[in-house]
C-alpha positions in Angstrom: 5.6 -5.5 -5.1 2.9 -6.6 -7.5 4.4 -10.3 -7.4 4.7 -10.5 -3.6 0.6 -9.3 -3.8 0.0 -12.1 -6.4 1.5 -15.1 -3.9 -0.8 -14.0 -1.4 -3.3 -16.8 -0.6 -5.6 -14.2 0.9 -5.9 -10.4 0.9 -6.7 -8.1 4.1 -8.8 -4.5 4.2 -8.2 -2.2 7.5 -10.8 0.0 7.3 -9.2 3.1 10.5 -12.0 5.7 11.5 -11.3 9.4 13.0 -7.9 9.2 15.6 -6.5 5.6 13.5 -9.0 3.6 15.7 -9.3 0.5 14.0 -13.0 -0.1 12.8 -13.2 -3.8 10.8 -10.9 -5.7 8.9 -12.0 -8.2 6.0 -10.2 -10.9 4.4 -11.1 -11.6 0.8 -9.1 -14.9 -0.6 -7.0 -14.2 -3.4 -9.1 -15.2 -6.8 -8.5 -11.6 -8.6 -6.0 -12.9 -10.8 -3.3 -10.2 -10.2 -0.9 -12.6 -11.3 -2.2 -11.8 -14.9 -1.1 -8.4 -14.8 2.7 -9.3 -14.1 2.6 -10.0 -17.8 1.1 -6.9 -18.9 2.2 -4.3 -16.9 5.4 -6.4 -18.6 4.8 -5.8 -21.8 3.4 -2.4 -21.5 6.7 -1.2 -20.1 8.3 -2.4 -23.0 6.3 -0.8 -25.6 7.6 2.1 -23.9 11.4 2.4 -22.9 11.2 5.7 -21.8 8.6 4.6 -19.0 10.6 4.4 -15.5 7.7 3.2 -13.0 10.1 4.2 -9.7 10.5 7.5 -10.8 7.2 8.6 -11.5 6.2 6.8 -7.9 8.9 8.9 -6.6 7.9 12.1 -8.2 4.0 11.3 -7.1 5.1 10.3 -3.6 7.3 14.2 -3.7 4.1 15.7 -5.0 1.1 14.4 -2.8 0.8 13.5 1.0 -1.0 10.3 1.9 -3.1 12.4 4.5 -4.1 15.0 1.4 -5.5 12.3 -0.8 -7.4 10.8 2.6 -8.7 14.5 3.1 -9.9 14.7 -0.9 -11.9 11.6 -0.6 -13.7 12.7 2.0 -16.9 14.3 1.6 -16.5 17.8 1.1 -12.7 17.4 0.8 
């Protein structure tokens, strides 16, 4: 996924209030250099053979709801 983000001329931020209404949506174009961490993420997964990225995204995604997280970032969540 990271190198489908990378190509992306411009990026796009949804910001959803109370009951998914939509509230604003900002573009930013693209100049954060995520193409740069292609390379390291990389490397870093070599330095470690043992690391298996779609597990542990598996494993988080078993352990947390999306909904949860939004809850905990909420004030007084």
């Amino acid at each position: 996924m990271l190198r489908q983000v990378a190509k992306q001329t411009h990026l796009h931020l949804l910001l959803i209030g109370p009951d998914q209404a939509l509230l604003d949506v900002y573009e930013f174009e693209s100049t954060f250099g995520l193409e740069k961490l292609i390379s390291v993420s990389e490397s870093a997964c070599k330095d470690y053979p043992g690391m298996d990225f779609v597990a542990a995204k598996k494993e988080y995604d078993q352990a947390y709801d999306l909904m949860q997280l939004f809850r905990k970032a909420e004030p007084g969540g």
